[in-house]
TORZADREN-275890 format. One line per field, with one value per residue (C-alpha): x, y, z; residue in three letters; residue number from 1. Coordinates in steps of 0.5 Angstrom, whole numbers, plus 500, padded with zeros to 3 digits. Example, Ala and Ser with C-alpha at 12.3 -4.5 7.8 and 13.67 -1.06 7.14 Angstrom:
2
px <- [525,527]
py <- [491,498]
pz <- [516,514]
r <- [ala,ser]
k <- [1,2]
END
This chain:
543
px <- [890,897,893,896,892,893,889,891,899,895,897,900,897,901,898,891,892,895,889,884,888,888,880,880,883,879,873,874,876,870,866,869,868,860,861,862,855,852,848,841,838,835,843,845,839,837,843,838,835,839,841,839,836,842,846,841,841,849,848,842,847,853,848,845,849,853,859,854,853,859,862,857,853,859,861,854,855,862,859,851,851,844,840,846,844,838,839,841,834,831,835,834,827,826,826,821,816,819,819,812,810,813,818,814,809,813,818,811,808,814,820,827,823,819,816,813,809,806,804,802,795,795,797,803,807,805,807,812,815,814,816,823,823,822,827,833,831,833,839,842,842,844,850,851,852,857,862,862,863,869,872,871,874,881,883,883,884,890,893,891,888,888,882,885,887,880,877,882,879,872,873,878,872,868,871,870,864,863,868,864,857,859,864,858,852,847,851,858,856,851,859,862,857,857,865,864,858,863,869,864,861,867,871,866,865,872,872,867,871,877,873,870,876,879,873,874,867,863,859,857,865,864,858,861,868,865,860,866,870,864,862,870,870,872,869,862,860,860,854,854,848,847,848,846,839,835,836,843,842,835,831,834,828,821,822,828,824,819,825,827,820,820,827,825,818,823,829,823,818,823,827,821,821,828,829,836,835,827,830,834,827,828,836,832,828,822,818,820,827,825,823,829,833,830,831,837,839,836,839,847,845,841,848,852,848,849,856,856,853,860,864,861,862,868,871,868,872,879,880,876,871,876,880,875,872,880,881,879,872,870,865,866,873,871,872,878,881,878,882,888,888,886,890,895,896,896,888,887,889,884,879,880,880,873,870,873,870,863,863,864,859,854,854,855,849,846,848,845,839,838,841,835,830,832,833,827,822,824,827,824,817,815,821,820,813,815,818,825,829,834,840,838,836,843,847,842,843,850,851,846,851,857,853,851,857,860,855,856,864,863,856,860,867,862,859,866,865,857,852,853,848,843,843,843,836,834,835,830,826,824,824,818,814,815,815,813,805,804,808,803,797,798,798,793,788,784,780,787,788,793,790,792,798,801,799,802,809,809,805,810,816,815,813,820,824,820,821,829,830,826,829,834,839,840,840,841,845,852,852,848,849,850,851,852,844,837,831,829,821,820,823,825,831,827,820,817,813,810,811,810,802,801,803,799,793,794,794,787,785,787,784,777,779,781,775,771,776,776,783,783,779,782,789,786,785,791,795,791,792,800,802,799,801,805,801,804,811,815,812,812,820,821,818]
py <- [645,648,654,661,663,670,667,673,669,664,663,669,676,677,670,672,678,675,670,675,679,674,673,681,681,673,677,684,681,678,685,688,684,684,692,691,689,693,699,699,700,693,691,695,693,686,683,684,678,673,668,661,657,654,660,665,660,660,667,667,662,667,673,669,666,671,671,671,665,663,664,666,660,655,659,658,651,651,654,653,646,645,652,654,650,653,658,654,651,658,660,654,653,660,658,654,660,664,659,657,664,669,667,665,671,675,674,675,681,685,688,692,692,689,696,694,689,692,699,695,695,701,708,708,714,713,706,705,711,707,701,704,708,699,697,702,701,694,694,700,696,689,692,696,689,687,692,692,685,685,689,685,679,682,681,675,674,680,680,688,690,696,701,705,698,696,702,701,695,697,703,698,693,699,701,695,694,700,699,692,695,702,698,691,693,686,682,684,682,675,674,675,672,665,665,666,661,656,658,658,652,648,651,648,642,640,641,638,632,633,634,626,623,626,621,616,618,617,623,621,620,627,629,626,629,636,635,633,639,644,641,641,649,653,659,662,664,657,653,648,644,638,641,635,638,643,649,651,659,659,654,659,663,663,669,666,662,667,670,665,663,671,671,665,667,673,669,664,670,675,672,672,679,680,687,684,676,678,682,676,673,679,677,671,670,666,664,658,659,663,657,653,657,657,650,650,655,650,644,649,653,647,643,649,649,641,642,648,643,638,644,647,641,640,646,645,638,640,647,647,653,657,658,660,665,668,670,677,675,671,666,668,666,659,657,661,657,651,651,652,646,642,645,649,656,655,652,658,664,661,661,668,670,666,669,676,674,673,680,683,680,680,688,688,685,689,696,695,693,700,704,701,702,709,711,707,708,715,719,716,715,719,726,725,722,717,721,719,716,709,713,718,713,708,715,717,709,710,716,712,707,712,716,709,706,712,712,705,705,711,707,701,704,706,699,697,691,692,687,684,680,684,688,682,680,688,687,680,683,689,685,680,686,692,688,681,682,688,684,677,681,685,677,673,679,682,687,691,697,703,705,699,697,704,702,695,698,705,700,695,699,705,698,694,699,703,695,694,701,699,692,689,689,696,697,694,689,687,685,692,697,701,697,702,705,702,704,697,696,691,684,681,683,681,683,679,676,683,687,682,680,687,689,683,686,693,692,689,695,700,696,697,704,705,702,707,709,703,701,700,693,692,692,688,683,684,683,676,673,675,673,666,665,670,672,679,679,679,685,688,687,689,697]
pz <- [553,548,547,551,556,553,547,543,542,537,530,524,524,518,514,516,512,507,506,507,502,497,498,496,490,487,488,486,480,479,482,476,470,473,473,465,465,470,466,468,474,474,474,479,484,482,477,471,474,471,476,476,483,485,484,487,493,494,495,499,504,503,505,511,514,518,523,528,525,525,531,535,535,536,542,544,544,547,554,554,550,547,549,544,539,539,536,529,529,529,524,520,521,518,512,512,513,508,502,504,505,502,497,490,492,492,487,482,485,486,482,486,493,498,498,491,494,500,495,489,491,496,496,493,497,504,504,500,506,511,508,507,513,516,511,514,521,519,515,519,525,522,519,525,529,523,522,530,530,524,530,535,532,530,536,536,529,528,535,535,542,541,540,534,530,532,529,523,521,521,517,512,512,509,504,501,503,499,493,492,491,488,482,482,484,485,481,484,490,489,486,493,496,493,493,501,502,498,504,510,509,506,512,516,513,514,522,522,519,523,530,528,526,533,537,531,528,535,537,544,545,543,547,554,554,553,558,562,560,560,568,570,568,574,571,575,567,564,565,571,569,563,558,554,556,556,561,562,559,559,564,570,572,568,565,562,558,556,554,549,547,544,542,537,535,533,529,525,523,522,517,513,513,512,506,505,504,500,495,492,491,485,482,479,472,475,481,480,480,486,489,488,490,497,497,496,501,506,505,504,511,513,513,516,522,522,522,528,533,532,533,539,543,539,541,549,548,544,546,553,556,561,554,551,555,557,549,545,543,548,546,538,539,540,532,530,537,534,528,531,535,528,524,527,524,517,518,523,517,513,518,520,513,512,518,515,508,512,514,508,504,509,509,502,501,507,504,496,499,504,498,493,498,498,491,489,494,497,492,485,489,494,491,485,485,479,475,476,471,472,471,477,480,480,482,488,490,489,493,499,498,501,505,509,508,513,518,519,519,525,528,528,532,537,537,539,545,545,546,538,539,542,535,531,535,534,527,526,532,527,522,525,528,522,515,516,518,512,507,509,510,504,500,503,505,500,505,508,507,507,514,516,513,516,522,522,519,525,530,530,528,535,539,538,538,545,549,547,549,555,556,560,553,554,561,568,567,567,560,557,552,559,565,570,568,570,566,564,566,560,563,556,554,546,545,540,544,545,539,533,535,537,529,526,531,529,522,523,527,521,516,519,522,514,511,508,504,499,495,487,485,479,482,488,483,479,485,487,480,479,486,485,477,475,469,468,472,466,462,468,470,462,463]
r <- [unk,unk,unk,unk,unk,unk,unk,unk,unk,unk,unk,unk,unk,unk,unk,unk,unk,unk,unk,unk,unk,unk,unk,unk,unk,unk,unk,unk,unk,unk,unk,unk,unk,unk,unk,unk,unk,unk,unk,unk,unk,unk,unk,unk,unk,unk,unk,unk,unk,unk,unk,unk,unk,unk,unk,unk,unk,unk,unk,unk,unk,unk,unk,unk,unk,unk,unk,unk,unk,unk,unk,unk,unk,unk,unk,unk,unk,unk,unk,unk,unk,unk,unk,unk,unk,unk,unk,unk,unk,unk,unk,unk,unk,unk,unk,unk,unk,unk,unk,unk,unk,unk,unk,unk,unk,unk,unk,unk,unk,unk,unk,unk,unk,unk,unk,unk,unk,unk,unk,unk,unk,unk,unk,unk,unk,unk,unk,unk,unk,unk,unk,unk,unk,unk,unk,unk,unk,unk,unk,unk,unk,unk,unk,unk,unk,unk,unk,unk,unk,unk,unk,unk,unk,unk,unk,unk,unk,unk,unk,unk,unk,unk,unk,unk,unk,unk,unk,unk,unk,unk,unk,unk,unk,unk,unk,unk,unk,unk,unk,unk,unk,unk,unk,unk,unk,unk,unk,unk,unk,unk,unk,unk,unk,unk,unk,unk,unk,unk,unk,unk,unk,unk,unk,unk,unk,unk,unk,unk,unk,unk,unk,unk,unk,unk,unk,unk,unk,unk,unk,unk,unk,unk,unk,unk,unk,unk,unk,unk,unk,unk,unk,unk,unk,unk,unk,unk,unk,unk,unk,unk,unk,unk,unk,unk,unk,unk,unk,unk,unk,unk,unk,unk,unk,unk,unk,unk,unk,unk,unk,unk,unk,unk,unk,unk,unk,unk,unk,unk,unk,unk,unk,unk,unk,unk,unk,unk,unk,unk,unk,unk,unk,unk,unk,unk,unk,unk,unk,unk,unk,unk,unk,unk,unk,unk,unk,unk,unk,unk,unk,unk,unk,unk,unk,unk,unk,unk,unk,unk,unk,unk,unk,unk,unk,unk,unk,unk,unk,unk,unk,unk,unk,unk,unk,unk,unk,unk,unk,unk,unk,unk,unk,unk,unk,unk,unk,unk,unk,unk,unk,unk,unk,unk,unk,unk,unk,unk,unk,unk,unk,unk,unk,unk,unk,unk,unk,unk,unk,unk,unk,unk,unk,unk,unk,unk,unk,unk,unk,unk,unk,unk,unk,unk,unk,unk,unk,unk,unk,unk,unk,unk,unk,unk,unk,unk,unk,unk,unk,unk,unk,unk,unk,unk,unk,unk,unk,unk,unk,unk,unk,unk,unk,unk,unk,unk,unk,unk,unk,unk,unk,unk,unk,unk,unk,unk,unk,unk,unk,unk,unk,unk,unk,unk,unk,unk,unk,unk,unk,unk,unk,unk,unk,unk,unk,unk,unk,unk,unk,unk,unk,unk,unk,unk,unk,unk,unk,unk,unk,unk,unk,unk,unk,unk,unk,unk,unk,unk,unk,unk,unk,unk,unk,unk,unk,unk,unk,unk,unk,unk,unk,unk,unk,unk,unk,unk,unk,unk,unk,unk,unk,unk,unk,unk,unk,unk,unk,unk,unk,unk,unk,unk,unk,unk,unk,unk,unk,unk,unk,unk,unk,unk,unk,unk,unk,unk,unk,unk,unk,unk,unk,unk,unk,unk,unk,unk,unk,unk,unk,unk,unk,unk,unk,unk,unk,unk,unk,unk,unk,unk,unk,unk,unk,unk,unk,unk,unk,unk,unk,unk,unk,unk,unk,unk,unk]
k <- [1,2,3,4,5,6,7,8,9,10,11,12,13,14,15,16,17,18,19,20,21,22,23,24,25,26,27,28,29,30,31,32,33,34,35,36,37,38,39,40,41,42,43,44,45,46,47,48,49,50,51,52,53,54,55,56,57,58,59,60,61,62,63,64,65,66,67,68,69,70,71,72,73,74,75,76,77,78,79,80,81,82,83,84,85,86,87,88,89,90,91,92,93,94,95,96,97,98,99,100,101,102,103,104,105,106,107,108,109,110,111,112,113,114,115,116,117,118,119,120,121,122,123,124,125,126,127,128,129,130,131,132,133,134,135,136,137,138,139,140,141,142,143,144,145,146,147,148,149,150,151,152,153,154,155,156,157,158,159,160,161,162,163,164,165,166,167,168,169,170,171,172,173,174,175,176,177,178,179,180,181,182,183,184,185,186,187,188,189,190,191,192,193,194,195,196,197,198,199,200,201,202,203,204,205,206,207,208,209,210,211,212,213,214,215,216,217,218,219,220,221,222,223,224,225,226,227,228,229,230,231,232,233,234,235,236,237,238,239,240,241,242,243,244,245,246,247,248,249,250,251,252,253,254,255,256,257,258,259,260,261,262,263,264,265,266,267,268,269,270,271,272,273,274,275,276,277,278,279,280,281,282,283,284,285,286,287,288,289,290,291,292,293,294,295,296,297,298,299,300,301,302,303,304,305,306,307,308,309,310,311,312,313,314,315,316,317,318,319,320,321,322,323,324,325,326,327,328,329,330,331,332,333,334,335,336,337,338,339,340,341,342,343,344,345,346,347,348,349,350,351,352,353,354,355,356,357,358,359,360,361,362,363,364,365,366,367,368,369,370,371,372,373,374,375,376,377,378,379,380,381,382,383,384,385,386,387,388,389,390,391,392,393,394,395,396,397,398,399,400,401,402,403,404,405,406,407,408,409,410,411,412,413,414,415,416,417,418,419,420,421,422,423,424,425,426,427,428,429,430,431,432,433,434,435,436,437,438,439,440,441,442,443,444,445,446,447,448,449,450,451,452,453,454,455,456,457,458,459,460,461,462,463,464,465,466,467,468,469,470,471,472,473,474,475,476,477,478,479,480,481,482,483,484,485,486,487,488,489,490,491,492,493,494,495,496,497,498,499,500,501,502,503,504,505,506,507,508,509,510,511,512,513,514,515,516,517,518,519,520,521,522,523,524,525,526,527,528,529,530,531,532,533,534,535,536,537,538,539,540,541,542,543]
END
């Protein structure tokens, strides 16, 4: 291959920034002219509810599809083939559950938060405290793996190499991230969103044709030169077996496919219980609209991750596993290598600079949700018990905007050359335990209780948490948090396959432990017949 052994000597470090530049100013343009419009709370936390389906489901894309989307599954694929392709089909699949489950029910029972839902027909200040307390957990640690990512990939992507620039380009990304929700709230950052689904998937969908037109359309052509590129690697990290087939990262032992199988368990159901990508069930005006946006996010991240599984093996084929895994980055450097080879540097800036925008609209969008769920759910209903005006709210939201902003600049620093993907798969795996069951249980069972939808949230928040502190992921192997320790007696380094039943159990075992104390009838009722008509939801949004 042309590319440097060094991987770091690869493409235009000034282009790169003048690119991302260029995005900056395009979509700050944008954040403040929707400024222009954001006066009430509703504004700043669900852009006034004014966007259309197929808007919204660009956003919802924008806001899904990550740099671990990005990179990480295409690299993924380089080196493991099919076991990393995987991971697109849990992703993808995801949204099946979430449109069938979730998406319209939620849209007509709820009005800023996923708390709106859970406290509708239960006591209002212990859920909606814990549902908050859910909703930081996941937001904190996804925005953590994010803005340890943006200083990961600038190495490659920046020719920086030290820790300092490193850390320089975390706190930059944060800034904007907090100029970006401070000056747009909702509406700015749906703007940002869409224009970074349009790139990302527009980029993609361009190497996906290059890679073809490079084996004149035939993808077994493709799929046999990359197996002979990944089988020829003489590096003890690639996978040596078929990886047409099943097996090279997780048929090693039986426990490695438990492990899998409690890893997807996490990505499809967690999805579902995602505080950022539920909360733009709200930034539309019906359920309706609701539901088309997430067909449209289906078919937009659908074809995304079509696109990855070309360019994975495209990358094993063009630019080979050996340069892959010797660049900064690593595995996520296979995409940027990958449009360098297609397109040399001009190509691989406009990469780099998606790949930067990626980052930043996902933790724009993140940290919106973690400050709504605060100012709206702690400050104004469980402080003030609802006494709080819109306008305390929004200066409370803006304020948690720059407090999260801080911490997860510094968490990030920290984070630099951590396991990224353990903190992402700690996001979703929270996700699934804390949120999803209480938000279904609270839908479809007309018996659960208060009781048991704490139990539920703090029974599978403590649990998920309790088994990846205690897992392989943080201690004990090479790749840990902290290699050079051994405290890991839970074997999965996801514990979904554990911590996700236990709270669906948990959550009946409150409801009957809590049964004495009966919750309101009449709301009970209320909440039956909106979520499964809508009647009530305007006038409610309304007030």
């Amino acid at each position: 291959m042309t590319i440097l052994a060094q991987g770091s000597d690869v493409g235009n470090p000034l282009l790169n920034i003048a690119i991302f530049a260029l995005f900056v100013v395009v979509t700050m343009t944008l954040v403040i002219r929707a400024s222009k419009t954001t006066k009430k709370a509703s504004d700043f936390y669900t852009g006034g509810g004014q966007f259309s389906g197929p808007q919204n489901g660009f956003a919802i894309a924008g806001d899904y599809l990550s740099a671990a989307s990005f990179l990480g599954i295409a690299g993924a694929i380089a080196i493991y083939g099919y076991d990393g392709f995987l991971y697109s089909i849990g992703f993808l699949v995801a949204w099946l559950v979430a449109l069938m489950l979730v998406a319209e029910l939620l849209r007509n029972t709820g009005r800023f938060t996923m708390a709106d839902v859970l406290s509708f027909r239960l006591r209002q200040r212990p859920v909606r405290m814990a549902a908050a307390l859910s909703t930081l957990a996941v937001s904190l640690f996804y925005l953590l793996a994010q803005m340890a990512g943006a200083g990961g990939l600038v190495a490659l992507l920046l020719d920086i190499h030290s820790q300092a620039g490193q850390a320089l380009v975390v706190a930059v990304v944060g800034l904007l991230m907090i100029a970006y929700v401070l000056i747009g709230g909702m509406k700015g950052t749906t703007y940002v969103q869409m224009v970074k689904a349009v790139l990302l998937i527009a980029g993609a969908g361009v190497m996906f044709v290059l890679v073809l037109l490079a084996v004149r359309g035939n993808f077994s052509t493709l799929l046999a030169q990359a197996q002979m590129a990944i089988s020829g690697s003489a590096n003890p990290s690639v996978a040596s077996t078929d990886v047409l087939a099943p097996g090279a990262k997780y048929g090693i032992s039986g426990m490695s496919k438990i492990d899998f199988i409690s890893l997807g368990i996490a990505l499809v159901l967690g999805t579902a219980g995602l505080p950022h990508v539920l909360m733009r069930f709200y930034t539309v005006p019906t359920a309706r609209e609701a539901r088309r946006s997430v067909t449209w996010a289906i078919g937009l991240i659908g074809a995304f991750y079509l696109f990855t599984l070309v360019l994975g093996y495209g990358a094993a084929k063009l630019v080979g596993p050996d340069a892959i895994l010797a660049a900064p980055g690593k595995e996520n450097a296979a995409a940027p290598l990958l449009a360098f080879e297609l397109g040399g540097t001009l190509f691989l800036g406009i990469i780099s600079a998606v790949a930067f925008a990626t980052i930043l609209a996902v933790v724009a969008g993140l940290a919106i949700t973690a400050s709504a769920s605060f100012a709206h759910d702690i400050y104004a209903s469980v402080i003030k018990h609802g006494n709080a005006s819109e306008e305390e709210q929004v200066r409370v939201s803006r304020i948690t905007v720059v407090v999260i902003g801080i911490v997860s600049i510094v968490l990030g620093i920290l984070a630099m050359g951590q396991n990224i993907a353990f903190l992402v798969a700690l996001a979703f795996a929270v996700a699934a335990s804390a949120n999803l069951p209480t938000l279904l249980y609270s839908l479809f069972w007309k018996r659960f209780n208060t009781t048991g939808a704490l139990f539920s949230i703090y029974g599978g928040l403590i649990s998920c948490l309790t088994l990846i502190v205690f897992s392989p992921a943080v201690s004990g192997r090479p790749s840990a948090m902290f290699p050079s320790v051994d405290f890991s007696w839970f074997p999965l380094s996801n514990p979904g396959i554990v911590s996700i039943p236990l709270a669906f159990l948990l959550g009946i075992v409150g409801t009957f432990v809590g049964a004495r104390r009966t919750e309101d009838p009449v709301k009970q009722a209320e909440m039956e017949v909106r979520s499964l008509t809508g009647v009530g939801v305007e006038k409610a949004v309304s007030h």
